[in-house]
KOLLOKE-591785 format. One line per 3 residues: number of its first residue (from 0); for each residue z, y, x of C-alpha. Coordinates in steps of 0.1 Angstrom, whole numbers, plus 5000, padded with zeros to 4 digits. Last residue first. Example, Ala and Ser with C-alpha at 12.3 -4.5 7.8 and 13.67 -1.06 7.14 Angstrom:
// KOLLOKE-591785
1	5071 4989 5137; 5078 4955 5123;
***
This chain:
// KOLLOKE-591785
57	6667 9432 7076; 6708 9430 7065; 6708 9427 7034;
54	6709 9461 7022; 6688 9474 7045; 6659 9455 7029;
51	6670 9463 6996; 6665 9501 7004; 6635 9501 7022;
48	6615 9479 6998; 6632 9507 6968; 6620 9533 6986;
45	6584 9517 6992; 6585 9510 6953; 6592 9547 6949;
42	6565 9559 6966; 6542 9536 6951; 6551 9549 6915;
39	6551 9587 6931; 6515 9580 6936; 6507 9560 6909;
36	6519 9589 6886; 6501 9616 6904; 6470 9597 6901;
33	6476 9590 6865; 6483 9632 6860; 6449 9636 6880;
30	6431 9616 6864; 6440 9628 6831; 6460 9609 6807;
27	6445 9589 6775; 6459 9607 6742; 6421 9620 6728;
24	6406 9583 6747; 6435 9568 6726; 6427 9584 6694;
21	6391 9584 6694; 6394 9542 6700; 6422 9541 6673;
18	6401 9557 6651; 6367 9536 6655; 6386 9504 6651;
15	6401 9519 6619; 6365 9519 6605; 6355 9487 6618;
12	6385 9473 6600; 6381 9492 6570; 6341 9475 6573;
9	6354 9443 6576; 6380 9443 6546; 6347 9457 6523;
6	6331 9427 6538; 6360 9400 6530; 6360 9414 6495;
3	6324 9405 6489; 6312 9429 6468; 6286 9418 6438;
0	6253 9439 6432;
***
């Protein structure tokens, strides 16, 4: 039986696809660290707002 080199390529890719998916849902946060971390990422945008807009003049 003859191997096509572009399959054998398509199945290490599949294969890596696989590993990077279980890696990254392994590494994902919680929901409760990402909540946190929108949280404080909204709170400091509404600082920020507060602080340009005293800045010039608002």
């Amino acid at each position: 039986m003859n191997h096509h080199p572009v399959l054998g390529g398509m199945g290490l890719m599949g294969l890596g696809m696989v590993a990077g998916a279980a890696l990254s849902m392994a590494m994902a946060p919680k929901k409760k660290d990402l909540k946190r971390t929108a949280r404080k990422a909204m709170r400091n945008m509404g600082n920020l707002a507060d602080d340009l807009s005293s800045n010039m003049g608002f």
